[in-house]
C-alpha positions in Angstrom: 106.4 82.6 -22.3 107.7 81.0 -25.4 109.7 78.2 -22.9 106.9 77.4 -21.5 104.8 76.6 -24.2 107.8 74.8 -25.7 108.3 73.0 -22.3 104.8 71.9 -22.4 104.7 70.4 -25.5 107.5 68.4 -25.5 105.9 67.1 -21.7 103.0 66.0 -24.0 105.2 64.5 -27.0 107.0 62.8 -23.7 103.8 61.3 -22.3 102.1 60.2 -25.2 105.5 58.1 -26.2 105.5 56.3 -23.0 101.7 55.5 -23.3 102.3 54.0 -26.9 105.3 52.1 -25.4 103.1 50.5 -22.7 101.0 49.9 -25.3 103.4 48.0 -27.8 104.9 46.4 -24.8 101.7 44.6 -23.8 101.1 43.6 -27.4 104.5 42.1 -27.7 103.9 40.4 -24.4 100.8 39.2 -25.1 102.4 37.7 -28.9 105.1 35.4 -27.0 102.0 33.1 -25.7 101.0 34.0 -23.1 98.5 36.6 -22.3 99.4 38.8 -19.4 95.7 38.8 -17.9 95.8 34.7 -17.9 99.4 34.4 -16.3 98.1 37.1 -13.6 95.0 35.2 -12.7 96.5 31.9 -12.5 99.4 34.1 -10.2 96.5 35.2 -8.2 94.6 31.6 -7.6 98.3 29.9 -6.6 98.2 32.7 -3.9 94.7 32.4 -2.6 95.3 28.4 -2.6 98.8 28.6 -0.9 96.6 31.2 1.8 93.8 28.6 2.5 96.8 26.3 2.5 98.5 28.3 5.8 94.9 28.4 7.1 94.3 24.8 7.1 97.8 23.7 8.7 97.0 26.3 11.0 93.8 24.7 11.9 95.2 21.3 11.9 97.6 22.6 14.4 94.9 23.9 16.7 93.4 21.2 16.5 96.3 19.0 17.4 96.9 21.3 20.5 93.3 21.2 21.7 93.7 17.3 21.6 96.5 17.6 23.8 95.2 19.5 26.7 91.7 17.3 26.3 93.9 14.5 26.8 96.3 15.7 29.7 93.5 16.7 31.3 91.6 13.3 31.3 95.0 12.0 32.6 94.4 14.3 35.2 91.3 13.6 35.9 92.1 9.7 35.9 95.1 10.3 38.5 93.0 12.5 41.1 90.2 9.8 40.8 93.1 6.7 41.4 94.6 8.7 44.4 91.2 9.6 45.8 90.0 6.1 45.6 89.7 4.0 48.8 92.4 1.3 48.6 90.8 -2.4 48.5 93.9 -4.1 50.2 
């Protein structure tokens, strides 16, 4: 029973190292000048502006396409109304 207790408490010695070396490890980070919370917010605005980004070429290209088939089928419509027409010879 003696292990275990021994086990146990070297698990806790363990974990609360690792927490205090998260810890010192954000500090540092945070001391080379730049703080971790700012550089992760400014990542997280480049992403949502490159997304609107893919979103509005998207549109643009939808929009380019619906042109396209408005004006093919004008054309169309032109051409059936020139063949149907009576000829004035």
């Amino acid at each position: 029973m003696e292990r275990n207790s021994n086990a146990a408490a070297v698990a806790w010695i363990a974990l609360i190292a690792a927490i205090l070396a998260l810890i010192l490890a954000w500090v540092a980070y945070n001391r080379t000048g730049v703080d971790l919370e700012e550089q992760i917010q400014m990542e997280v605005e480049e992403a949502v502006d490159e997304v609107n980004l893919e979103e509005a070429v998207s549109d643009i290209q939808q929009g380019a396409s619906d042109a396209l088939e408005a004006t093919e089928q004008a054309a169309q419509e032109v051409a059936d109304e020139v063949d149907n027409s009576p000829e004035t010879e």
